[in-house]
C-alpha positions as CSV (number, residue, x, y, z in Angstrom):
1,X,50.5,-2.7,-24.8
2,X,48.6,-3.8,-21.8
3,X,46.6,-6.2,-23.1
4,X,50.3,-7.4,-24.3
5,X,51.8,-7.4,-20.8
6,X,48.8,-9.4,-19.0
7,X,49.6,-12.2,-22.1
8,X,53.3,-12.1,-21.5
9,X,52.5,-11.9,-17.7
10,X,49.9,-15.3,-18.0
11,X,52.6,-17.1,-20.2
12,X,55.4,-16.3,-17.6
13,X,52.9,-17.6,-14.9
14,X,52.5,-20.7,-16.8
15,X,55.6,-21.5,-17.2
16,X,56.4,-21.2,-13.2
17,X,54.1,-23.2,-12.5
18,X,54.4,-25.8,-15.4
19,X,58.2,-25.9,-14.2
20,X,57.0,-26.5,-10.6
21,X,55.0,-29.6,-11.5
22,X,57.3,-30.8,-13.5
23,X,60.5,-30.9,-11.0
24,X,57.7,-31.6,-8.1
25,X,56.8,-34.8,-10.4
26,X,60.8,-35.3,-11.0
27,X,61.6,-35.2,-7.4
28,X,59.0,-37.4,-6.1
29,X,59.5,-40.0,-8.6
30,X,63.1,-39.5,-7.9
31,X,63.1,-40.0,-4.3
32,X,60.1,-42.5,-4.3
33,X,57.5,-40.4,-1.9
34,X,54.6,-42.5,-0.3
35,X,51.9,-42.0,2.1
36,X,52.5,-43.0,5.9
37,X,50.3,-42.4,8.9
38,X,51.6,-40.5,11.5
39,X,50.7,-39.2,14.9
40,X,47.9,-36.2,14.9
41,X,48.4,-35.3,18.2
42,X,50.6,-36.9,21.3
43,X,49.2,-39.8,21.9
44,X,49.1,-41.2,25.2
45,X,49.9,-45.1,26.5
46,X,46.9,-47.2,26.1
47,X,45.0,-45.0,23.6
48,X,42.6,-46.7,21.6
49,X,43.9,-45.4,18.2
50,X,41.2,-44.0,15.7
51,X,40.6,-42.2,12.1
52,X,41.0,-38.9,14.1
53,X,44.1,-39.9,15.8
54,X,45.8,-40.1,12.0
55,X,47.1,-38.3,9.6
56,X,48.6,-39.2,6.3
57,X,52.4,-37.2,5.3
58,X,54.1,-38.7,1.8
59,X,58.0,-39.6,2.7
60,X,61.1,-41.0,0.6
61,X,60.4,-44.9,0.9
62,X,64.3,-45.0,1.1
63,X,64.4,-43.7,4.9
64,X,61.4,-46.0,6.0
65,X,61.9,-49.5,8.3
66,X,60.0,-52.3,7.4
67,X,58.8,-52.0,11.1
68,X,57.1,-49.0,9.8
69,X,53.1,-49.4,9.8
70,X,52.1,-47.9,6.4
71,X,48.5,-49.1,6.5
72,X,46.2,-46.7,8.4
73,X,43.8,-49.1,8.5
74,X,45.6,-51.9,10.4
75,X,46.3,-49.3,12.8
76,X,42.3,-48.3,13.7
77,X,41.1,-50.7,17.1
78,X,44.6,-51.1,18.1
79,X,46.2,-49.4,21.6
80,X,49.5,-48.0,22.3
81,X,51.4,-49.5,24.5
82,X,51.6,-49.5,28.3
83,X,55.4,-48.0,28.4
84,X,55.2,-46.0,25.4
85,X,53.9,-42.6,24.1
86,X,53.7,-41.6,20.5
87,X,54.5,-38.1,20.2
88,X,52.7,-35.6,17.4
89,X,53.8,-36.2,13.7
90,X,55.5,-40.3,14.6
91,X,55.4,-42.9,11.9
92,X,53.9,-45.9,14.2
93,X,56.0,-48.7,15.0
94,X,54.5,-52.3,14.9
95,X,56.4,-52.6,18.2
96,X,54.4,-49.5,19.8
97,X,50.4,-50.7,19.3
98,X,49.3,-54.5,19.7
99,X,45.2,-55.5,19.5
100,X,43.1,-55.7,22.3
101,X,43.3,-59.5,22.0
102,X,47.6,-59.3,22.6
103,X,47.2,-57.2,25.3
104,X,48.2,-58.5,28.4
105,X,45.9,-56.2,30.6
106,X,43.7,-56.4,27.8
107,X,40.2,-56.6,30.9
108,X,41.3,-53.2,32.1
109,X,40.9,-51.9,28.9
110,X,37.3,-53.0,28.0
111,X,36.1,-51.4,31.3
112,X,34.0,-48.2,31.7
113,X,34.7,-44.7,33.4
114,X,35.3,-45.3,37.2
115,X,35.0,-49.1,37.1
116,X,37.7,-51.9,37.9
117,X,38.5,-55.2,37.3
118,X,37.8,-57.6,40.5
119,X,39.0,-61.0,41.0
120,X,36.6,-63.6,42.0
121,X,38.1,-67.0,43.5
122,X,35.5,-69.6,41.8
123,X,35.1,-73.0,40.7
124,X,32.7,-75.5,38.7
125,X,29.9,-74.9,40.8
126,X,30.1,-71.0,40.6
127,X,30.5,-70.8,37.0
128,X,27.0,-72.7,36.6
129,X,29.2,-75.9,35.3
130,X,31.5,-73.7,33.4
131,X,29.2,-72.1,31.3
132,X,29.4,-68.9,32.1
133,X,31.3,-66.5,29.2
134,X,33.3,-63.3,29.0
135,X,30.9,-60.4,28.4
136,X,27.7,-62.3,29.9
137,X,25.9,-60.7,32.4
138,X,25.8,-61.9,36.2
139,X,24.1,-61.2,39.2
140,X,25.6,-61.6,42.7
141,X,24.0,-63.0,45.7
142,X,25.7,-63.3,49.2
143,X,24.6,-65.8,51.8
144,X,25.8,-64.9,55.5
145,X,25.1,-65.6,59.1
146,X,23.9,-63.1,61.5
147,X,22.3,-63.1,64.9
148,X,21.5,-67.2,63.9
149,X,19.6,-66.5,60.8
150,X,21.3,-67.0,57.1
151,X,20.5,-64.4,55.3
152,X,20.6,-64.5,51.3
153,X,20.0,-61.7,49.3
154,X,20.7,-60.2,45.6
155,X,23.7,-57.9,46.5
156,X,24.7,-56.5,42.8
157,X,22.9,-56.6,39.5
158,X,24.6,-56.4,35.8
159,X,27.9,-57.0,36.3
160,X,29.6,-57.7,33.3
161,X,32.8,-60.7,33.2
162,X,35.6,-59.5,31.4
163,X,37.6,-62.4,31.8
164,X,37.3,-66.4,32.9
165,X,40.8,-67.9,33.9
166,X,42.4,-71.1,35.0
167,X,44.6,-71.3,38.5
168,X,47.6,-70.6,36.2
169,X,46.3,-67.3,35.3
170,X,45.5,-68.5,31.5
171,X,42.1,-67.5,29.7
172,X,40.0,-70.8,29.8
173,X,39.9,-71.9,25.7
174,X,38.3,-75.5,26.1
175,X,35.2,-76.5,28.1
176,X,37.3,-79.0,29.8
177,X,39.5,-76.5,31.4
178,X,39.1,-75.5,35.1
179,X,38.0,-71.7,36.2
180,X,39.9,-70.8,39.1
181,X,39.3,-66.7,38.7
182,X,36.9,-64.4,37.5
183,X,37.3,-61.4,36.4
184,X,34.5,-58.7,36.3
185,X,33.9,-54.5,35.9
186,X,33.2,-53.5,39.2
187,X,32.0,-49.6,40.6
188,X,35.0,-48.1,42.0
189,X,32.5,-47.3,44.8
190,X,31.5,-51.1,45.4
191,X,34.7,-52.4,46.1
192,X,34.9,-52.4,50.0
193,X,31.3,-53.5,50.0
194,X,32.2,-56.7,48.1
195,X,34.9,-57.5,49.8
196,X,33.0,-57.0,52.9
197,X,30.7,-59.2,51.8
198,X,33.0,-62.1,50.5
199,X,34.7,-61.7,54.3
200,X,31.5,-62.0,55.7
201,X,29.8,-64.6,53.9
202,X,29.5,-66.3,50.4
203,X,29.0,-65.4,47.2
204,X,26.7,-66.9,44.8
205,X,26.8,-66.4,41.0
206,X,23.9,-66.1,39.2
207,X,23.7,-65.7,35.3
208,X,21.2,-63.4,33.8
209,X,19.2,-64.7,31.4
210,X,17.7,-61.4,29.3
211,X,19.6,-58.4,30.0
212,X,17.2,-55.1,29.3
213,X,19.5,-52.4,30.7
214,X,22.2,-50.8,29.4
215,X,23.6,-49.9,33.3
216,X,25.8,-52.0,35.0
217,X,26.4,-52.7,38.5
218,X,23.3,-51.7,40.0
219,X,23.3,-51.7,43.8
220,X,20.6,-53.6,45.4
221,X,19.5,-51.0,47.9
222,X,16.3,-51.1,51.1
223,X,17.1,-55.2,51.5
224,X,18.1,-56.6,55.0
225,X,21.4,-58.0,53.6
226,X,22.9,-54.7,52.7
227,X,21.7,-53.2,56.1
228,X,23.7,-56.0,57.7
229,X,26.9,-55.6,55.3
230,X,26.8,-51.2,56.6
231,X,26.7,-52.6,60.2
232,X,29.0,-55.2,60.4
């Protein structure tokens, strides 16, 4: 008898769950279920969006918008937007994320912790002929007068340009186009110094031609320029 009611017991089991698959199976083909990404936690405006930032939920295609990003993987590299905040468990909207390439502040994004961008005024001559690029490496020098004597000294090393522009604010794209600004990822904590400097005297632009150290923005320190800049 009880070897009867464990049999009967399996079989009912079986059924259940032979019933569940089979109106699970019914209902998703019925209302069309497919994977989409959503949110795994809030996500804040200008997040860079990664694998851990996504999770995969199946929905009825019938209540999705074609402005619905169902790829997770054109969604990896790209940031939220400035004005917008993608709560936990979203669909993305193509609307919400653009590339680092569409993004209007896109320099601010590529800088490190406690760094910002600087505009440099420059022109032809600064830019070594225009030949400097976004990402190279540079050096800053400042020549200024004091008590008589010009002084010219290596004021920053390793400072990485985010950006080259024209006087129109437009990225330069052709080696016959003028730069006008450059933008670079200074030390919060160098930012009256350089200004001082600029004030004071002028800045020379230096490119670096083998770039050994991973640290940017390296103060020159002990030199008589910088002893100057602290009294002036």
């Amino acid at each position: 008898m009880r070897r009867n009611r464990l049999i009967i017991g399996a079989l009912v089991i079986g059924l259940l769950c032979i019933s569940y698959l089979g109106s699970k199976i019914y209902i998703d083909g019925r209302l069309n279920l497919v994977d989409v990404p959503v949110a795994s936690s809030t996500l804040s405006p200008r997040t860079l969006i990664s694998e851990k930032d996504i999770v995969m939920v199946k929905m009825p295609k019938a209540y999705l918008s074609p402005s619905i990003i169902l790829d997770p993987q054109a969604l990896i590299g790209k940031y939220t937007l400035i004005t917008s905040e993608i709560p936990l468990g979203s669909v993305f909207y193509s609307s919400l994320v653009e590339t680092l390439e569409s993004a209007k502040d896109y320099p601010s994004l590529l800088l490190h912790e406690k760094q910002v961008v600087y505009a440099l005024d420059v022109d032809l001559k600064m830019t070594s002929g225009n030949t400097l690029q976004p990402f190279q490496k540079i050096d800053l020098y400042v020549a200024l007068v004091n008590n008589r004597l010009t002084i010219v000294d290596r004021l920053i090393s390793n400072i990485r340009i985010l950006s080259l522009k024209d006087k129109n604010g437009k990225d330069l794209e052709k080696a016959t186009d003028i730069p006008k600004i450059m933008l670079i990822a200074l030390d919060q904590e160098l930012v009256p110094l350089l200004t001082k400097a600029i004030e004071l005297g002028d800045i020379i632009i230096t490119p670096i031609s083998k770039d050994d150290s991973v640290e940017e923005c390296i103060l020159i320190e002990k030199t008589t320029l910088l002893k100057v800049l602290y009294e002036r």
